[in-house]
Backbone as a chain_set.jsonl record, in Angstrom:
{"seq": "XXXXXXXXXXXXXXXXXXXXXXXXXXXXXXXXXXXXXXXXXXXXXXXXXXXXXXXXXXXXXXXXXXXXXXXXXXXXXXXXXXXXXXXXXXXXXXXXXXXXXXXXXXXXXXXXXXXXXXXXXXXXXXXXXXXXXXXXXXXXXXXXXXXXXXXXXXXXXXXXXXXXXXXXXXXXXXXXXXXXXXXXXXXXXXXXXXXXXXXXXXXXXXXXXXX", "coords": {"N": [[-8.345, -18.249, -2.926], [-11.963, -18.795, -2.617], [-13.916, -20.826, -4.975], [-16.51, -20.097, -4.965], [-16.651, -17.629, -3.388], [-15.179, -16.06, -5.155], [-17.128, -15.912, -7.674], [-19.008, -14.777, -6.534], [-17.698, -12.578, -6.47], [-17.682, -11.448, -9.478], [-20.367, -11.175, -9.881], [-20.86, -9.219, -8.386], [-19.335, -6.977, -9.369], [-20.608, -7.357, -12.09], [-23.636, -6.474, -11.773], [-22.636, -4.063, -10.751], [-21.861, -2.57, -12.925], [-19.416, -2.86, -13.25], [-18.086, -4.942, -14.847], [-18.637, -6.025, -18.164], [-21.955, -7.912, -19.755], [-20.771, -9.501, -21.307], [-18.039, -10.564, -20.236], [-18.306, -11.243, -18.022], [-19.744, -13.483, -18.353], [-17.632, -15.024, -19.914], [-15.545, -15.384, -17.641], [-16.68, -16.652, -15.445], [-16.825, -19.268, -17.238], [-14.183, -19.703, -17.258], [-14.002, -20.208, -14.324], [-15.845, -21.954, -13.864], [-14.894, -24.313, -14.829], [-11.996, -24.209, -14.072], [-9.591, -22.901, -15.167], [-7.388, -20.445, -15.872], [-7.398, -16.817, -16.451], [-6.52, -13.819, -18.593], [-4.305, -13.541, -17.791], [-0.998, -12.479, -17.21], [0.735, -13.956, -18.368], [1.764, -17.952, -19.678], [-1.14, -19.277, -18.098], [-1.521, -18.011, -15.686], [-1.962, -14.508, -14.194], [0.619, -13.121, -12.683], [1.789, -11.933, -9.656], [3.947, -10.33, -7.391], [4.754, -12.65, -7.22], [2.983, -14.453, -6.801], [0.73, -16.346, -8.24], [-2.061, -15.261, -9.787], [-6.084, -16.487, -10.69], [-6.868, -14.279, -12.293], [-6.006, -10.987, -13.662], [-7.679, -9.467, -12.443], [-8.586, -10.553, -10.13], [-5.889, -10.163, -8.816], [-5.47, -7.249, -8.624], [-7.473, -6.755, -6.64], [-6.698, -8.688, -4.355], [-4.212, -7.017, -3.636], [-5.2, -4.273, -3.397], [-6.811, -4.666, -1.334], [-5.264, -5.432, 1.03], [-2.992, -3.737, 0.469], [-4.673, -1.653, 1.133], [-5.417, -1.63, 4.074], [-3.008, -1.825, 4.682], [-1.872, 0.897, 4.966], [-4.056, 2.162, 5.904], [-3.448, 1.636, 8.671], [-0.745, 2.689, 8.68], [-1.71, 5.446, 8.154], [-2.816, 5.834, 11.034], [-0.49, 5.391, 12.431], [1.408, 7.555, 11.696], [-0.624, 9.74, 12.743], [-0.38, 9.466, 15.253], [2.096, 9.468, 16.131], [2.748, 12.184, 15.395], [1.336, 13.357, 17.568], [2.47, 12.959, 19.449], [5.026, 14.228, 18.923], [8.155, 16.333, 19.091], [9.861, 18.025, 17.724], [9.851, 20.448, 16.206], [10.299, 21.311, 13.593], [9.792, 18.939, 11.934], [6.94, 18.104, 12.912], [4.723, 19.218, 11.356], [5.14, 18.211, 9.018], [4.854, 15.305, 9.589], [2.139, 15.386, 9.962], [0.954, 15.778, 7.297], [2.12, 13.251, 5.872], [0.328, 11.465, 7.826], [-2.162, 11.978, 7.057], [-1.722, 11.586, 4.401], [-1.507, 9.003, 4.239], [-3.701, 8.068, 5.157], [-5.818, 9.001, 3.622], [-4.885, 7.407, 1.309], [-6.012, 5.132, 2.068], [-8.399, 5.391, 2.008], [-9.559, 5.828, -0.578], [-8.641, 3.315, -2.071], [-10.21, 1.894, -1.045], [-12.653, 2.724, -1.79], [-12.123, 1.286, -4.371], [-11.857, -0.675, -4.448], [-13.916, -1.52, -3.9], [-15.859, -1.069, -6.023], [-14.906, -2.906, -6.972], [-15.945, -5.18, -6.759], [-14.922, -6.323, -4.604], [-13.815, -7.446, -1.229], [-13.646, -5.899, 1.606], [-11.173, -7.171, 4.21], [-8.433, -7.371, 4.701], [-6.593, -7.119, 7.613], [-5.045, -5.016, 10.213], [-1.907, -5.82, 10.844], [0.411, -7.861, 13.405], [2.651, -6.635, 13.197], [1.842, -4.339, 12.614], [0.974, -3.118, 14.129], [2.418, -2.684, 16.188], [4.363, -1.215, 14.987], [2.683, 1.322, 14.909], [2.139, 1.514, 18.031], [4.812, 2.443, 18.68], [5.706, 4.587, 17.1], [3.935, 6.366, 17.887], [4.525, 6.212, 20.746], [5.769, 8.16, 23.64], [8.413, 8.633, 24.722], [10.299, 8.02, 23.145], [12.287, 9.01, 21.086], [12.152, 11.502, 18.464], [14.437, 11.474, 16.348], [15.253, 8.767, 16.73], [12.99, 7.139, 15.841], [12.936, 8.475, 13.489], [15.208, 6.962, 12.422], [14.595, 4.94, 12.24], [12.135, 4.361, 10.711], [13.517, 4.875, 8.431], [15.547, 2.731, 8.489], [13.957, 0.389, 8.154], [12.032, 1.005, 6.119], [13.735, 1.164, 3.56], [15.945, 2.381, 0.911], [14.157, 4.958, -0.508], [13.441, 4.548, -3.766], [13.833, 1.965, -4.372], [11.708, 1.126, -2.523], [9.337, 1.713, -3.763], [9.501, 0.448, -5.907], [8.17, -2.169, -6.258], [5.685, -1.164, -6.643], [5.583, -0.158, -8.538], [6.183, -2.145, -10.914], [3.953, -3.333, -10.638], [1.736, -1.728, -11.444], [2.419, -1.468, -14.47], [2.267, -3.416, -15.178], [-0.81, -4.119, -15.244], [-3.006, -4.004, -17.753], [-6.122, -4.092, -17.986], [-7.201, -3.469, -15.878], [-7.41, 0.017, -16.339], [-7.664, 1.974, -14.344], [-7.103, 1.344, -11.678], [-4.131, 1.322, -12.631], [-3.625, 3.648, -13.363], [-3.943, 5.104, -10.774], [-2.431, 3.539, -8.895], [-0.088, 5.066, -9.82], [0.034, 7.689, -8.977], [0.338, 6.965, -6.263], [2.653, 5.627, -6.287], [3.981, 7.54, -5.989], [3.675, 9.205, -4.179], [3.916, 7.881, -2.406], [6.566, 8.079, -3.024], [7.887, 10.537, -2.643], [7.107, 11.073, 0.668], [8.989, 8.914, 1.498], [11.705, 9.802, 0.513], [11.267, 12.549, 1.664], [11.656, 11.792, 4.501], [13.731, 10.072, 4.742], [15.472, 12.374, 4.186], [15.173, 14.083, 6.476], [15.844, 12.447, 8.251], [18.648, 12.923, 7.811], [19.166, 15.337, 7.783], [18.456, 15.665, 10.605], [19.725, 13.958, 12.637], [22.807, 14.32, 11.823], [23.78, 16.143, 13.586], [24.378, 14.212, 15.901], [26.044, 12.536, 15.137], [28.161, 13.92, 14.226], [29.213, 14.933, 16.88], [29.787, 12.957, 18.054], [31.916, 11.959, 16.718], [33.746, 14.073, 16.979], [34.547, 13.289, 19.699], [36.196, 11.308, 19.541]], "CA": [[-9.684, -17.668, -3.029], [-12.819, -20.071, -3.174], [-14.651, -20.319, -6.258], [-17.654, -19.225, -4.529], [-16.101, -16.14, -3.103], [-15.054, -15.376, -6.934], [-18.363, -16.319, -8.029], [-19.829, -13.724, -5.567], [-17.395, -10.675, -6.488], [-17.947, -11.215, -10.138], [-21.567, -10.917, -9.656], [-21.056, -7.893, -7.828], [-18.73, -6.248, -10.348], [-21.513, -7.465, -13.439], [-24.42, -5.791, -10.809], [-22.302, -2.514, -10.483], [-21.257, -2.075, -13.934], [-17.897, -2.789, -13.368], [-17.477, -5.243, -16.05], [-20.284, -6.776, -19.152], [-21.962, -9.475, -19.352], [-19.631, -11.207, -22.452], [-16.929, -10.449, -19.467], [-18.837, -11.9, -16.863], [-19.787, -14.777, -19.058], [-16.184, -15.666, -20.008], [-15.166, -15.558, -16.155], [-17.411, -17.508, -15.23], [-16.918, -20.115, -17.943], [-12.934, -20.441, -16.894], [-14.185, -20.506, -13.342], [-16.296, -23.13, -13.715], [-13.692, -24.844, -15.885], [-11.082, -24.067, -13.142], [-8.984, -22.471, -15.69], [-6.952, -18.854, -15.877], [-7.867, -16.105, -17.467], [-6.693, -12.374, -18.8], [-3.455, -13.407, -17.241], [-0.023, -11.807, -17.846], [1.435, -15.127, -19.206], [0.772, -18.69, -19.826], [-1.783, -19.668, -16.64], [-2.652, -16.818, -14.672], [-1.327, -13.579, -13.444], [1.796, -13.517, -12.323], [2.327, -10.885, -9.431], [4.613, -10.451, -6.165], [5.862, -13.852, -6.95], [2.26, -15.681, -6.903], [-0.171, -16.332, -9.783], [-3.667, -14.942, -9.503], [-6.746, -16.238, -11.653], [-6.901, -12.982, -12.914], [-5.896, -9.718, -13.314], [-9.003, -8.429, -11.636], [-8.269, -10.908, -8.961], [-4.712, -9.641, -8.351], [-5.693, -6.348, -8.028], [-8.521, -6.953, -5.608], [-6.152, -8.73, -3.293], [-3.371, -5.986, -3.858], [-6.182, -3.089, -2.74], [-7.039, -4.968, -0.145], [-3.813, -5.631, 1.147], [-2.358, -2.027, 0.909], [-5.845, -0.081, 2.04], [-5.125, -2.196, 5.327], [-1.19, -1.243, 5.311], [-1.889, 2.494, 4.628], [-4.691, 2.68, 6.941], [-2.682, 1.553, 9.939], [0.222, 4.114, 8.11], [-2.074, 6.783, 8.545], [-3.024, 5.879, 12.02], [0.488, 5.476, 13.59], [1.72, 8.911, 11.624], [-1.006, 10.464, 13.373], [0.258, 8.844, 16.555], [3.728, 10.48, 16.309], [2.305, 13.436, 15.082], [0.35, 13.875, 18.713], [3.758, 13.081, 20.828], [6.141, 14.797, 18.473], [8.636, 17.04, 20.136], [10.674, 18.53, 16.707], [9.066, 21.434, 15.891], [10.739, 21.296, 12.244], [9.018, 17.759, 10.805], [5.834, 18.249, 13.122], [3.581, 19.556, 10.538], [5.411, 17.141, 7.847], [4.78, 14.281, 10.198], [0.576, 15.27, 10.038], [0.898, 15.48, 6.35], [2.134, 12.4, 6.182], [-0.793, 11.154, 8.08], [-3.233, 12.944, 6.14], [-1.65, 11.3, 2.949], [-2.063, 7.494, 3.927], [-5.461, 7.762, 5.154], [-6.457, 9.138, 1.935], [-4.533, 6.115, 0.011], [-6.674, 3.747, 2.608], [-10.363, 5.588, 1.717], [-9.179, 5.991, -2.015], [-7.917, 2.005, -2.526], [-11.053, 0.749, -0.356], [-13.745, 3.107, -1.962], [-11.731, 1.412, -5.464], [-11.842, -2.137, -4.109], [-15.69, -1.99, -3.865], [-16.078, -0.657, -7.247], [-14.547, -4.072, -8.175], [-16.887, -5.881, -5.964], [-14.274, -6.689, -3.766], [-14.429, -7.054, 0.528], [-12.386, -5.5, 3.102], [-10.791, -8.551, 4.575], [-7.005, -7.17, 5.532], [-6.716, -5.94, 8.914], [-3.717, -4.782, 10.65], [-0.963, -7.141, 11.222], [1.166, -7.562, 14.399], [3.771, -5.654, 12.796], [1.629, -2.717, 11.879], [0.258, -2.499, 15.435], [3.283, -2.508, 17.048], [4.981, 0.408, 14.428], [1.934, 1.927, 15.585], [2.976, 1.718, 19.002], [6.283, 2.483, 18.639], [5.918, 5.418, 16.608], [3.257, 7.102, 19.017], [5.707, 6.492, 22.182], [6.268, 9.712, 23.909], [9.468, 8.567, 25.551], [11.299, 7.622, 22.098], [12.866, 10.89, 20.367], [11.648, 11.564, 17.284], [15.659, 11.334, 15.663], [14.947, 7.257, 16.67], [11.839, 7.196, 14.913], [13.383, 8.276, 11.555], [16.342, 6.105, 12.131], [14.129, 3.091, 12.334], [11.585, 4.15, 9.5], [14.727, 4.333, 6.824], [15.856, 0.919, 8.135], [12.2, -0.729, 7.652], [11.851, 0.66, 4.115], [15.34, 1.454, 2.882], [16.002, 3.474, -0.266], [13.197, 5.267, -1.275], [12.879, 4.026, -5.112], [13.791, 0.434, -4.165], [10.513, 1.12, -1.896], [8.498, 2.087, -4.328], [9.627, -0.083, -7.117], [7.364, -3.251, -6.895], [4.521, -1.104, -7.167], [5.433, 0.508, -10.405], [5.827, -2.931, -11.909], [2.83, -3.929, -10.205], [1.344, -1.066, -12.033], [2.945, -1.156, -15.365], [1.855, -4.849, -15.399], [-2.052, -3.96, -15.563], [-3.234, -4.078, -19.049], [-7.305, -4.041, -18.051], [-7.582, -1.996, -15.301], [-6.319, 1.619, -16.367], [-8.222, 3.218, -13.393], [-6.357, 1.405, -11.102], [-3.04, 1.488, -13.005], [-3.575, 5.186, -12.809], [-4.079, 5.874, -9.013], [-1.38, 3.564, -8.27], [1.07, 5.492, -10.65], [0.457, 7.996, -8.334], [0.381, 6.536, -5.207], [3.82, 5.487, -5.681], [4.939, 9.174, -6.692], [3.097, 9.92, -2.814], [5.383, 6.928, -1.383], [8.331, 7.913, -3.296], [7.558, 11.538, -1.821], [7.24, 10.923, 1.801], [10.044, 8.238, 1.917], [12.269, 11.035, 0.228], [11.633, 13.696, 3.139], [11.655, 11.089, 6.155], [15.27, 10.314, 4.769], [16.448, 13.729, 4.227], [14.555, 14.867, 7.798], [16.999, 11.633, 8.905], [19.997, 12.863, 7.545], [19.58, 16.38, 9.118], [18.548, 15.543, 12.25], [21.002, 12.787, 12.862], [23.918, 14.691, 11.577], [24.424, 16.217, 15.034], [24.971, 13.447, 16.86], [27.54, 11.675, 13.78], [29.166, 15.318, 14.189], [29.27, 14.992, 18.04], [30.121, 11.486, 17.989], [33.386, 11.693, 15.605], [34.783, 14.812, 17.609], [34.663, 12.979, 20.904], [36.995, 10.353, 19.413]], "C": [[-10.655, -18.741, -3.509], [-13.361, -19.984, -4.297], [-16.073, -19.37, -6.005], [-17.603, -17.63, -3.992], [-16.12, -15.421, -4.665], [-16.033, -15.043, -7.547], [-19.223, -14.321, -7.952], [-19.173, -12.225, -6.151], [-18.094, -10.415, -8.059], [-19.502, -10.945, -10.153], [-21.936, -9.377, -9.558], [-20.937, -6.953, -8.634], [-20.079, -6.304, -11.283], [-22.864, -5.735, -12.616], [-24.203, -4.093, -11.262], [-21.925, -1.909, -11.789], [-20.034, -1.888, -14.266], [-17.336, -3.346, -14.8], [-18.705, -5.739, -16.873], [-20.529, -7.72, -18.736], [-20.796, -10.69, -20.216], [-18.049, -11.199, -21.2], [-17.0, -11.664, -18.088], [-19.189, -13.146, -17.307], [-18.232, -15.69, -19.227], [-15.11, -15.987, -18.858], [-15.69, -16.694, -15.802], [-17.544, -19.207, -15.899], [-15.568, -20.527, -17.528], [-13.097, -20.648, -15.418], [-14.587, -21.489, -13.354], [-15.32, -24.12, -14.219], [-12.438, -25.073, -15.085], [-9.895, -23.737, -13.655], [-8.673, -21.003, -15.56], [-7.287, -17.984, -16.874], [-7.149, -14.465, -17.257], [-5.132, -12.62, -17.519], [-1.832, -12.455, -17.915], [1.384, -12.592, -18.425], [0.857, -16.224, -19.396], [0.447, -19.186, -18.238], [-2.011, -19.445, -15.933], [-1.843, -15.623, -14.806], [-0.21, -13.472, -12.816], [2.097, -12.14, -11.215], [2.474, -10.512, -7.895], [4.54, -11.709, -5.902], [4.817, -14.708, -6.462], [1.111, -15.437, -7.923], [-1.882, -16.574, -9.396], [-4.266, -15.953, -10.904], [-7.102, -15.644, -12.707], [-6.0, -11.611, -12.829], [-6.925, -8.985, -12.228], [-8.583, -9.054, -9.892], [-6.668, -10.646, -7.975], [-4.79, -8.516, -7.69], [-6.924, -6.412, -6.893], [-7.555, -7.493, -4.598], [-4.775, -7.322, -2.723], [-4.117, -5.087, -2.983], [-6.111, -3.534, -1.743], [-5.877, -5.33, 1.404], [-3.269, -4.164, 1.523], [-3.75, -0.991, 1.886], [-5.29, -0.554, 3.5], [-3.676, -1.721, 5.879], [-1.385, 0.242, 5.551], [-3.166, 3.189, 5.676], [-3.908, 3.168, 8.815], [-1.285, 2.753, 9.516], [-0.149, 5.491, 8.5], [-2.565, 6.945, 10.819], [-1.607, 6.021, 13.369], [1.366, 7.138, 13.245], [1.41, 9.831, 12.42], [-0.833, 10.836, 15.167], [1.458, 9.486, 16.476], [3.413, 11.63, 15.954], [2.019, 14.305, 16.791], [1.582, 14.083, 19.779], [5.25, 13.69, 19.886], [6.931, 16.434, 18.717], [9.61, 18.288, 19.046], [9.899, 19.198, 16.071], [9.054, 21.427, 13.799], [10.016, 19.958, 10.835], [7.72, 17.72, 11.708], [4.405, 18.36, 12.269], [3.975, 18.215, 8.892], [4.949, 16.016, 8.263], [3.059, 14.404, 9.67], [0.513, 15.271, 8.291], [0.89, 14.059, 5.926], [0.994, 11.158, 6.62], [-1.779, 11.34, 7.081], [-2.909, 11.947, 4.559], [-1.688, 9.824, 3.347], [-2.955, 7.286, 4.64], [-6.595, 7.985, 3.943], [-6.347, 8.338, 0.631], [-5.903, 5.264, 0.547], [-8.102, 4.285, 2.139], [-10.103, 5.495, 0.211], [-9.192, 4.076, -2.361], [-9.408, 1.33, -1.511], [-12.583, 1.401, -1.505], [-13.52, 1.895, -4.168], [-11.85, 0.037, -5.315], [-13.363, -2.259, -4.08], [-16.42, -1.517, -5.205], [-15.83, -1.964, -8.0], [-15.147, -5.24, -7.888], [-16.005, -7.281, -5.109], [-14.723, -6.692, -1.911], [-12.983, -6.939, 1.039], [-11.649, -6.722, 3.723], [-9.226, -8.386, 5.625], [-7.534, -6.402, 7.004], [-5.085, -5.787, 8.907], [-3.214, -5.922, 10.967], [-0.655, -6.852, 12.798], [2.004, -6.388, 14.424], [3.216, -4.477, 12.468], [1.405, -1.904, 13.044], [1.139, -2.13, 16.144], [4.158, -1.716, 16.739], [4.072, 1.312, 14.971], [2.171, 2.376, 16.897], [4.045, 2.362, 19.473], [6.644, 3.963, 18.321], [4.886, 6.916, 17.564], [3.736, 6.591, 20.311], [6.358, 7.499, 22.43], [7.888, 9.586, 24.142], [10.198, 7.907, 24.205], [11.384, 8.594, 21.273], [12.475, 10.385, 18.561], [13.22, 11.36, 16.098], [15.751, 9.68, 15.409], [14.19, 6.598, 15.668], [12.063, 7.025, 13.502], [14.258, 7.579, 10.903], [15.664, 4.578, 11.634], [13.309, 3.297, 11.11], [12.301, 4.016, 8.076], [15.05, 3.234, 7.117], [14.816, -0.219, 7.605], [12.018, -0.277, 6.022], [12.837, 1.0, 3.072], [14.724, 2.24, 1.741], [14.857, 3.603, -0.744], [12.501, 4.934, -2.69], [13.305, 3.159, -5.109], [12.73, 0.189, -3.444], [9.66, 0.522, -2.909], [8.662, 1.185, -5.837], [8.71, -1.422, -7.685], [6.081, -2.661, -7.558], [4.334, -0.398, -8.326], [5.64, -0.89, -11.124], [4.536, -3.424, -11.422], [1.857, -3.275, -11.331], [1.529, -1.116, -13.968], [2.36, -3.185, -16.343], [0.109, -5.137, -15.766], [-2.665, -3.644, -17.413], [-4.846, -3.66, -19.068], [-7.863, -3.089, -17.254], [-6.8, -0.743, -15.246], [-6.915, 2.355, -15.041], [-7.24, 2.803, -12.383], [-4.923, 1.248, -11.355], [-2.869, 2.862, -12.615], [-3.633, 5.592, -11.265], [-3.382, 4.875, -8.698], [0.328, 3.735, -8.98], [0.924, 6.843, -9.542], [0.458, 7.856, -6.627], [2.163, 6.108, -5.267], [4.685, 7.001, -5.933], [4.798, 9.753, -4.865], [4.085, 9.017, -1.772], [7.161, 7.442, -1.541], [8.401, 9.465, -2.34], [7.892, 11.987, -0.243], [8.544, 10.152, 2.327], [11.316, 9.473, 1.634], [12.615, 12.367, 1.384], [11.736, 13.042, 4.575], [13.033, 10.895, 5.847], [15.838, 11.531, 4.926], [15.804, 14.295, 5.851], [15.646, 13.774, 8.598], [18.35, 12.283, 9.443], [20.321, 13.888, 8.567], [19.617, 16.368, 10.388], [19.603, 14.839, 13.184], [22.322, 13.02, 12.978], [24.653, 15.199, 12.426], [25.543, 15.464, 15.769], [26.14, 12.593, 16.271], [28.344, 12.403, 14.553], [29.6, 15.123, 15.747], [30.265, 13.971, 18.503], [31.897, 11.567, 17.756], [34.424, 12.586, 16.551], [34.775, 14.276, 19.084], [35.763, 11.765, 20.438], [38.716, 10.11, 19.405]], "O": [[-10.427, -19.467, -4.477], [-13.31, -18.849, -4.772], [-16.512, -18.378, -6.587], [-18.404, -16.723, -4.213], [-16.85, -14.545, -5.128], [-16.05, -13.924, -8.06], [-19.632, -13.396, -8.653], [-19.759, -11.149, -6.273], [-18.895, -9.488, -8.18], [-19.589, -9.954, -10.878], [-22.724, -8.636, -10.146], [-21.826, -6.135, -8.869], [-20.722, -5.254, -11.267], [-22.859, -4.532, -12.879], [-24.957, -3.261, -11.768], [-21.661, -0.707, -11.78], [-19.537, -1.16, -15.125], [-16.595, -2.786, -15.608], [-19.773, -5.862, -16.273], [-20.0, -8.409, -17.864], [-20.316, -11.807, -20.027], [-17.08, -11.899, -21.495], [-16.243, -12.453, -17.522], [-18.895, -14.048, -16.523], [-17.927, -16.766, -18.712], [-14.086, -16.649, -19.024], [-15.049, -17.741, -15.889], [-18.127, -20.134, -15.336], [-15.494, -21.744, -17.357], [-12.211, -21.406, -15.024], [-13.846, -22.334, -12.851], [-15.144, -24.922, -13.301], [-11.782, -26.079, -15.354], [-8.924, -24.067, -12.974], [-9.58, -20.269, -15.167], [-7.455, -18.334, -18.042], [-7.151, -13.901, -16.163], [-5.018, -11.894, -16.532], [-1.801, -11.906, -19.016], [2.496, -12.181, -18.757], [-0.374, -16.191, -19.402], [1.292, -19.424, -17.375], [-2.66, -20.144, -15.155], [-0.928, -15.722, -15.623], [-0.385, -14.298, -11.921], [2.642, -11.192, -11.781], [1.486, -10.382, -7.172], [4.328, -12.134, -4.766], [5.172, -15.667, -5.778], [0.731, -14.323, -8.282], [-2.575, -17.499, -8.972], [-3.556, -16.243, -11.867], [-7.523, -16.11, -13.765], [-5.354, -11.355, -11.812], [-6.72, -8.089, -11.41], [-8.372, -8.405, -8.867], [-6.471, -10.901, -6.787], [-4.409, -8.403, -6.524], [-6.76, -5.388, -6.229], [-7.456, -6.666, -3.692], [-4.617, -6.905, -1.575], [-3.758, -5.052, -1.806], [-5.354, -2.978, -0.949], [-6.132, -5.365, 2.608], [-3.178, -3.648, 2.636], [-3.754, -0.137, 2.773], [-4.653, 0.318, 4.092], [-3.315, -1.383, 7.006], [-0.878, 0.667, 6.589], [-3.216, 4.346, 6.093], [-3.845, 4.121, 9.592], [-1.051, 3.649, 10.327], [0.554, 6.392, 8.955], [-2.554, 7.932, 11.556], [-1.606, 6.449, 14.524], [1.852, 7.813, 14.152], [2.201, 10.636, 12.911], [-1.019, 11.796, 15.914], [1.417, 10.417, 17.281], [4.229, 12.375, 16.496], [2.371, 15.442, 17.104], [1.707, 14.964, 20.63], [6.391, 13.504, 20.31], [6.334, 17.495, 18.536], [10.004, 19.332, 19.566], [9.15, 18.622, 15.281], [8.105, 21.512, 13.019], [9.847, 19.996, 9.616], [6.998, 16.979, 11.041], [3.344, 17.77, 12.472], [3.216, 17.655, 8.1], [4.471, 15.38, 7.323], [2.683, 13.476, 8.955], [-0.312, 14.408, 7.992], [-0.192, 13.563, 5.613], [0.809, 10.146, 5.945], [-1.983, 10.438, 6.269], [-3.813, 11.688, 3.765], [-2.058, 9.241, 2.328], [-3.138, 6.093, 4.882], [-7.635, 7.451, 3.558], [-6.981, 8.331, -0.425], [-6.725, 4.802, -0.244], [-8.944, 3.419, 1.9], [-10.908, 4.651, -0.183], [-10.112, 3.775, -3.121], [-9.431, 0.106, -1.391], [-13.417, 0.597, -1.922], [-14.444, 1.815, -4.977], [-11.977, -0.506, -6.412], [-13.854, -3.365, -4.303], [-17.638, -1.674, -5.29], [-16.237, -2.243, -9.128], [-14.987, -6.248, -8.576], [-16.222, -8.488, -5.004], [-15.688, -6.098, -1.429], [-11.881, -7.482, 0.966], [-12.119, -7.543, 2.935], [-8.934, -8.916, 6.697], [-8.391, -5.576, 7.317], [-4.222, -6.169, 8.116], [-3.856, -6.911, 11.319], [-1.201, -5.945, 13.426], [2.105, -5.484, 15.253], [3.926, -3.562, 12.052], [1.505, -0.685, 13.183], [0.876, -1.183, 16.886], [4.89, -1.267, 17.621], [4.605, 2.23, 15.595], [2.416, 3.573, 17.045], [4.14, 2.794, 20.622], [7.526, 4.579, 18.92], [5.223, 8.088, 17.733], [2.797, 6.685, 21.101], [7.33, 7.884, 21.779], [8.59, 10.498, 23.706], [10.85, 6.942, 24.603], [10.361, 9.002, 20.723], [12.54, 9.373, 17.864], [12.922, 11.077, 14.937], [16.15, 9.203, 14.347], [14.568, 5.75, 14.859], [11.744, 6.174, 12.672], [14.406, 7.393, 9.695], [16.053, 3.604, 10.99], [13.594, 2.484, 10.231], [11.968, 3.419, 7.052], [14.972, 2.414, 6.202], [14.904, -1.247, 6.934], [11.905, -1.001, 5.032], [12.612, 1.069, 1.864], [13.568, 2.63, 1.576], [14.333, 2.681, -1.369], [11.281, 5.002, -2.839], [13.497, 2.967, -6.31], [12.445, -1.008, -3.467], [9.308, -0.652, -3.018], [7.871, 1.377, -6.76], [8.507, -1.744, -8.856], [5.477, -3.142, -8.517], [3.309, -0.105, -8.941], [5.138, -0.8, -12.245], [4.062, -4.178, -12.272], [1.229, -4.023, -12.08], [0.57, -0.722, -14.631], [2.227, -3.709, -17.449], [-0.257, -6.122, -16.408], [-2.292, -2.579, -17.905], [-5.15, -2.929, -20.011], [-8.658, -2.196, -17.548], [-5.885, -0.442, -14.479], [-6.448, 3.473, -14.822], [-6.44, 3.677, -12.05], [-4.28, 1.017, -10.332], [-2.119, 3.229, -11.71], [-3.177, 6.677, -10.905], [-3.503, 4.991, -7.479], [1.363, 3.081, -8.851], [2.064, 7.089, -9.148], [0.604, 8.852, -5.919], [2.852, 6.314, -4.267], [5.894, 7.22, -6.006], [5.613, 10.525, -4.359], [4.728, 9.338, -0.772], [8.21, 7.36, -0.901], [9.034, 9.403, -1.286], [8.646, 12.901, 0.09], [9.142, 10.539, 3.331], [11.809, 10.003, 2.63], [13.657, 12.898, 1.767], [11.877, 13.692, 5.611], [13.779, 11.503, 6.614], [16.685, 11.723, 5.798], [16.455, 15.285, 6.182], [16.281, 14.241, 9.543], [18.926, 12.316, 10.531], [21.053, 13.845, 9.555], [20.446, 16.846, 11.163], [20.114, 15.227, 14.235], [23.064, 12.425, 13.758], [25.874, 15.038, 12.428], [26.711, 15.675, 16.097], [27.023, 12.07, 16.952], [29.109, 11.928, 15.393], [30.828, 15.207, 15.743], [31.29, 14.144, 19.163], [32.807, 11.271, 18.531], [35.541, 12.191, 16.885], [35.121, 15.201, 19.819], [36.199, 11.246, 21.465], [39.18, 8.981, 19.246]]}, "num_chains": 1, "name": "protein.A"}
């Protein structure tokens, strides 16, 4: 992140009332300085294994980062939702939807509060789950096979972002909305496995007695 970019959010944040001025002063003074600050050891931030400036600046890339994952989340849900043929996770599937478009307006409306910018887009990989998951001609039993292999055990999912969370010391607002954001991950991952197990169990069962 340039200094001038930094420069620019803190500004924004001071502007919006995000943070004071003795806040905005003391930023500004290890910025210029090219020193860390309000980190979570000695020399910056420490978090998903690279070391921010800040806390503030961690979470700003973090938001920005997930609103972008969770947008495209809600967009390919809604996409299997439209070609989904299993009457039984149909309406779970639009939930689903419904719940990571509301992380992506929630985590963007929370990123501009910190005088942060939109910046993530979709990846390759998000466009092409996208794809994949709104394909009429791939059975919805496929679907759930492949979403438990992409994010395996549900609270090994969900586990960076409770230390991610648990690691915030300054911002409680967003400690709080992503304490439950991972309760909404652990949630959904939870019934896409068990909607796995049942659906799947057929063809195990089918499978074994043909042997």
């Amino acid at each position: 992140m340039s200094r001038d970019f930094e420069f620019k959010q803190l500004l924004r944040a001071l502007r919006s009332g995000i943070i004071s001025e003795a806040t905005f002063e003391s930023e500004m003074k290890c910025l210029e300085g090219g020193t860390m600050t309000n980190g979570n050891g000695a020399g910056g931030f420490t978090a998903f294994g690279k070391t921010y400036g800040s806390e503030r600046a961690a979470v700003i890339s973090f938001l920005d980062k997930v609103r972008a994952g969770e947008a495209n989340g809600g967009e390919a849900f809604a996409a299997w939702a439209q070609v989904c043929t299993t009457d039984c996770i149909r309406s779970g599937i639009r939930m689903v939807a419904e719940r990571e478009a509301y992380h992506a307006r929630i985590f963007g409306q929370r990123l501009m509060e910190l005088g942060g910018e939109q910046r993530a887009g979709a990846t390759d990989e998000g466009r092409k789950f996208c794809a994949y998951l709104g394909n009429a001609a791939i059975p919805d039993t496929e679907k759930l096979l492949k979403f438990t292999q992409l994010v395996g055990k549900p609270e090994d999912a969900i586990k960076p972002i409770c230390e991610f969370a648990a690691s915030l010391k300054e911002d409680v607002s967003t400690k709080e909305a992503l304490r439950l954001f991972a309760e909404d991950e652990l949630s959904t991952a939870k019934w896409l496995w068990e909607s796995c197990a049942a659906l799947n169990a057929p063809k195990k069962e089918a499978a074994s007695a043909s042997m």
